[in-house]
N, C-alpha and C positions, 0 to 999 in steps of 0.2 A: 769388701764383699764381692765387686765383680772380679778380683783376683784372683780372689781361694775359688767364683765359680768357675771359673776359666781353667784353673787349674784342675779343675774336678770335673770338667769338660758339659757341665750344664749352662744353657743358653741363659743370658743375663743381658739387664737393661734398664738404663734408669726413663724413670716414665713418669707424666703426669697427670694424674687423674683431674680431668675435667681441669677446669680453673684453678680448684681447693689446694693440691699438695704434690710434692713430688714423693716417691718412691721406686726401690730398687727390686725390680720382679725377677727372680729366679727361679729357674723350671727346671724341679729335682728329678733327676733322671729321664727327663721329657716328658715326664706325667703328673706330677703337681706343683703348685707355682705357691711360692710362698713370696709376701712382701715385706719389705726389710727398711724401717723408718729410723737413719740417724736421729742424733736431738733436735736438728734443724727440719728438717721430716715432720719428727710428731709436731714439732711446733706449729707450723704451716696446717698440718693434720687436725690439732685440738680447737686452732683458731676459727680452720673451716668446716669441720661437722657441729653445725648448730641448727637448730631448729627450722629456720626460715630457709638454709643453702639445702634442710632436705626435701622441704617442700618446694622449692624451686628445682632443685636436683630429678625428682621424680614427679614434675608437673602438677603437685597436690598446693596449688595456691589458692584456690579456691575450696576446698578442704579445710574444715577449723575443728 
């Protein structure tokens, strides 16, 4: 993925959201960014979007 963006001369970067998961953010033509999760990605990804990491995520802990 940062290959072909490189070659297609869009800005690319692997990044990790918060603690939860890494991903690969690529920004198509400098104007929208699309993220890009190998299997090891989503995995990290499925493990950490669960109920309790979004109310920690967005400060709703005391929220029920």
């Amino acid at each position: 993925v940062l290959r072909i963006a490189a070659e297609a001369g869009w800005p690319a970067r692997l990044c990790q959201r918060g603690n939860f998961f890494h991903c690969i953010e690529v920004w198509i033509e400098g104007a929208a960014v699309i993220e890009v999760l190998d299997p090891s990605m989503q995995a990290e990804y499925r493990a950490s979007m669960t109920p309790a990491n979004w109310r920690t995520s967005f400060g709703l802990e005391s929220a029920a």
